[in-house]
C-alpha positions, -999 to 999 in steps of 0.1 A, spaced: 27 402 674 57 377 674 50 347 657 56 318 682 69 282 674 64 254 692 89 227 697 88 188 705 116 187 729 139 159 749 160 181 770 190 169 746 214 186 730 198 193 696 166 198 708 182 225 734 206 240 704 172 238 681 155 267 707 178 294 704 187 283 666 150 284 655 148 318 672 180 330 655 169 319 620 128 328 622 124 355 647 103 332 668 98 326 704 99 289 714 79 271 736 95 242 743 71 211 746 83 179 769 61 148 768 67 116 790 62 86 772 81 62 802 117 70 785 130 74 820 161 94 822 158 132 833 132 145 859 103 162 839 113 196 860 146 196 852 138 198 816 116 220 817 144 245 833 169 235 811 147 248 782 140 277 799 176 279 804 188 280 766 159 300 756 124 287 759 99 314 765 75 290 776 82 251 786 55 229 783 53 198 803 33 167 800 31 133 818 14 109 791 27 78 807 -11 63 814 -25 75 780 3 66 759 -3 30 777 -43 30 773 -50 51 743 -21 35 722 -3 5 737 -34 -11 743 -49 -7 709 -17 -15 692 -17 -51 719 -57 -52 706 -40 -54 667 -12 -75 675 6 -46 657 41 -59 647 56 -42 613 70 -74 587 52 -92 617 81 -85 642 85 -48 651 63 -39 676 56 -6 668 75 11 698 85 41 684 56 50 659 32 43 687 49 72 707 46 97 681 7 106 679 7 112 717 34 134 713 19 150 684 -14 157 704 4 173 734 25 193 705 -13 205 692 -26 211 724 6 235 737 7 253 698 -35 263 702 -24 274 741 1 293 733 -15 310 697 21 295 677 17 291 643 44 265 633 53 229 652 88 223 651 106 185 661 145 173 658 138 148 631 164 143 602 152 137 565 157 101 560 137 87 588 102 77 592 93 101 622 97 135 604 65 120 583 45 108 616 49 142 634 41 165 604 15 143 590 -2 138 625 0 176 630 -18 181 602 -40 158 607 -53 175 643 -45 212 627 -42 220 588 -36 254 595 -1 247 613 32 246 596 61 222 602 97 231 610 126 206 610 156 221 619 181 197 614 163 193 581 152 225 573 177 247 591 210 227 585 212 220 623 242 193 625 255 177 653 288 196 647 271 228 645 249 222 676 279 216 696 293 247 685 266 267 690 261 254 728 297 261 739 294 295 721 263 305 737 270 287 772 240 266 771 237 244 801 239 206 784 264 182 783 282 187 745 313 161 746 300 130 757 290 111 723 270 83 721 277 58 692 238 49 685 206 67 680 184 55 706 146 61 711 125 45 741 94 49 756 72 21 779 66 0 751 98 -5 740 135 6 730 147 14 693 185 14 685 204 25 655 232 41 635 267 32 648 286 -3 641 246 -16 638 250 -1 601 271 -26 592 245 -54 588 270 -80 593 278 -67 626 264 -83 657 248 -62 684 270 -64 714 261 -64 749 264 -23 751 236 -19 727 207 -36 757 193 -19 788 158 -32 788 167 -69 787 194 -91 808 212 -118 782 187 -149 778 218 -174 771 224 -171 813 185 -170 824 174 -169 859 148 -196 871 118 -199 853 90 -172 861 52 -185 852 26 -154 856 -12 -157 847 -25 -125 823 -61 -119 830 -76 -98 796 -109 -83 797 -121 -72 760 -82 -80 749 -70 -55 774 -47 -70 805 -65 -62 839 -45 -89 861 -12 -105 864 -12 -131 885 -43 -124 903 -36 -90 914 -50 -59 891 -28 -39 868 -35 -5 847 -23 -7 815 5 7 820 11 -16 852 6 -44 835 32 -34 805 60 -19 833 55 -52 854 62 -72 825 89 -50 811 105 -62 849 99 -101 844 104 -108 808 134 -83 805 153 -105 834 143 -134 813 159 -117 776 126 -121 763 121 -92 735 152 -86 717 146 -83 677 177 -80 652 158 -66 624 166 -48 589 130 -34 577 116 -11 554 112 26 560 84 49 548 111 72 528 122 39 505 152 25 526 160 -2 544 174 4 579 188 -18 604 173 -21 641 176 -33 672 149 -37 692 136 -42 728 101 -51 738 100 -74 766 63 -66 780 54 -57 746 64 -90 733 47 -113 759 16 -96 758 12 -99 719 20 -136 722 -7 -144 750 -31 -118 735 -24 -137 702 -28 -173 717 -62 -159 740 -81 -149 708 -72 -185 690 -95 -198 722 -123 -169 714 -121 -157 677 -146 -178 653 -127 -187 624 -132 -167 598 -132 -137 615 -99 -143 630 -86 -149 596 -99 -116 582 -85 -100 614 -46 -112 606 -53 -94 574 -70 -59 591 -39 -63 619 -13 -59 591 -33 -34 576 -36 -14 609 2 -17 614 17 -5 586 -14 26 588 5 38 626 42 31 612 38 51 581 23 79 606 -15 74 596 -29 70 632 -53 96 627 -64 87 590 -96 76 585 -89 44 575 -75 32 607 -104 46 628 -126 25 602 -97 -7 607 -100 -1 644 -134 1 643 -134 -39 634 -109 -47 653 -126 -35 681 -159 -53 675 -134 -87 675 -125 -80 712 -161 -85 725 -149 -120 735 -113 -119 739 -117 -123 776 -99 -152 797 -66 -154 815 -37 -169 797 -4 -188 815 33 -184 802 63 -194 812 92 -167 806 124 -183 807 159 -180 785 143 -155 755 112 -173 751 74 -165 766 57 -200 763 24 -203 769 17 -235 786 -23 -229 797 -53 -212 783 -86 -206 803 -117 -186 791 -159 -187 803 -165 -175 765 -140 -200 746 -154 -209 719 -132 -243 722 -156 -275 733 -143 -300 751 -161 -328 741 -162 -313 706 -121 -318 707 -119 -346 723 -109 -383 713 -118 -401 743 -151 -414 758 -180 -384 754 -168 -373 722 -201 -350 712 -189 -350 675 -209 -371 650 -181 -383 622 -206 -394 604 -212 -366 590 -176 -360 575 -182 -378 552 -208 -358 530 -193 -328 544 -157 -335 525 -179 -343 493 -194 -305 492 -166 -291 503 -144 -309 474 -173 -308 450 -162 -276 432 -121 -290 430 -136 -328 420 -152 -309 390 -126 -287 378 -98 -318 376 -122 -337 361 -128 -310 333 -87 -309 331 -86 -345 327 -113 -342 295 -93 -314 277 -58 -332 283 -46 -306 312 -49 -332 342 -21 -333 366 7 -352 349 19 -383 370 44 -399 341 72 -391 363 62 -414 394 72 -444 403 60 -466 428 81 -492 447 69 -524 445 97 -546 462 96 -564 490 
């Protein structure tokens, strides 16, 4: 029986090369394996004839748009996932739900080996094979740009030789990856840190310095998902695409970003997350109403925890299912709506409303009906400082106090 590979493909022009290339170099047959993560572009059935087309003996075709917004959007908004607490995790979010599709099609279809169009000196080569893995051991991995010296030259080349129907001259200067949740640029003039992204390099966002008018919506969360904007229910992936629309008019989103990859470089970035952006910030602001303290602050630390788990391609690993497992409990409250302004860049939230707040009123306030007894402070401070109050003292005994020689106080009038 031929052995049969299966391959993540875009409907580009390396993944299209990559079908008949594979099949050239392994004796395979390819099924080729499209998933829709909301990257627009190219009608799902037109891909899947294209890779029929150049080769495909099978085309596998997949419309994740709700999951990949409920099954990973959401508990990436649930996190407040944001890699060096700025990235939101667009395209490492977008990589399990491929990977699962990629799984599903190689077990349909009896292929032994899962093939994608990653290079060797990014961080997604090590999310699909590791997430593959993960969900199969038995499969093998194939990178044919990596593995099979599949060049951008070459696959040009290859495609006018063999008459494959995809466009070969038109070259675009940047690397670009997008899905619902966000847009990833790279390579190009961006390479040169010192260079400024230019207006080109943006589709999801219009330029904040010339805003429109001022847009205020209301986010509704139930459990720290959104279920409402403005009143009026939303899906997940509603709610994301709707605010994709009103903070991208508004520039909101836009990160300039040199971070640290997996593989031990640094690479620079340009982001776009409008709706991803917004909802962090009034998911963030909702759970500083219904957190309790301390477990908020152990939460920041199980966020960044969680984070860099999904962008060094651990989703399935069992320490995030244990992370997410917490973070999950922490949600049982995170319920309330939350208004923001989106204007010029910025999503400002201006109101905060919520039947389980743990914020009291007349615990806060200053004015007439103030419920908190001060009088307590007092012996409160003393405990609290008791363990400092005897350490300094024990300093000041031994001759290690805190030196003050080197103060002097004004005395003039």
């Amino acid at each position: 029986m031929t052995e049969r590979v299966v391959l993540a493909y875009s409907g580009g022009l390396d993944t299209s090369v990559a079908i008949g290339w594979i099949a050239e170099a392994t004796g395979a047959e390819v099924i080729a394996v499209a998933v829709d993560v909301g990257q627009g572009g190219e009608d799902l059935e037109v891909i899947r004839q294209r890779a029929l087309d150049c080769g495909a003996v099978e085309a596998y075709i997949a419309d994740a748009r709700d999951e990949f917004a409920t099954e990973y959007c959401m508990p990436a908004l649930r996190a407040n996932g944001l890699y060096l607490d700025r990235y939101p995790l667009v395209s490492a979010l977008s990589r399990p739900t491929i990977v699962k599709h990629l799984v599903r099609a190689a077990r349909q279809f009896d292929a032994t080996t899962v093939a994608h169009g990653c290079t060797g000196k990014g961080n997604d080569q090590v999310r699909f094979e590791v997430g593959i893995t993960s969900l199969a051991p038995d499969l093998k991995c194939l990178a044919p740009v990596r593995d099979l010296a599949l060049t951008r030259e070459k696959a040009i080349t290859y495609a006018e030789n063999h008459s494959l129907p995809i466009e070969t001259t038109k070259h675009n200067p940047f690397s670009i990856d997008q899905n619902v949740w966000g847009r990833a640029v790279e390579t190009g003039f961006l390479e040169n840190i010192w260079n400024g992204p230019t207006k080109d390099v943006y589709s999801y966002t219009d330029d904040p310095t010339f805003p429109p008018v001022a847009d205020e919506v209301v986010i509704t969360f139930e459990r720290g998902i959104p279920v409402a904007l403005d009143g009026v229910p939303v899906t997940p992936l509603e709610a994301i695409q709707e605010m994709n629309r009103r903070a991208g008019a508004q520039g909101i989103g836009r990160i300039d970003i040199v971070e640290d990859r997996l593989v031990g470089i640094k690479s620079r970035e340009v982001y776009e997350a409008p709706g991803a952006m917004a909802l962090i910030a009034a998911h963030q602001e909702l759970e500083n109403v219904t957190l309790e303290r301390e477990q908020a602050r152990f939460k920041r630390t199980v966020e960044q925890r969680w984070t860099e788990l999904v962008y060094d391609g651990m989703w399935f690993s069992p320490l995030k299912r244990s992370l997410e497992a917490f973070i999950d409990d922490t949600q049982k409250y995170v319920s309330g709506d939350i208004r923001m302004t989106l204007h010029g860049g910025r999503a400002t939230v201006t109101g905060r409303r919520s039947e389980v707040a743990l914020y009291d009123f007349n615990l806060a306030t200053y004015d007439e009906g103030d419920s908190f007894d001060q009088s307590q402070a007092r012996g409160f401070i003393e405990i609290y400082g008791l363990t400092a109050k005897l350490a300094a003292a024990r300093d000041m005994k031994f001759g290690n106090g805190v030196d003050l020689s080197g103060f002097t106080l004004n005395t003039e009038k």
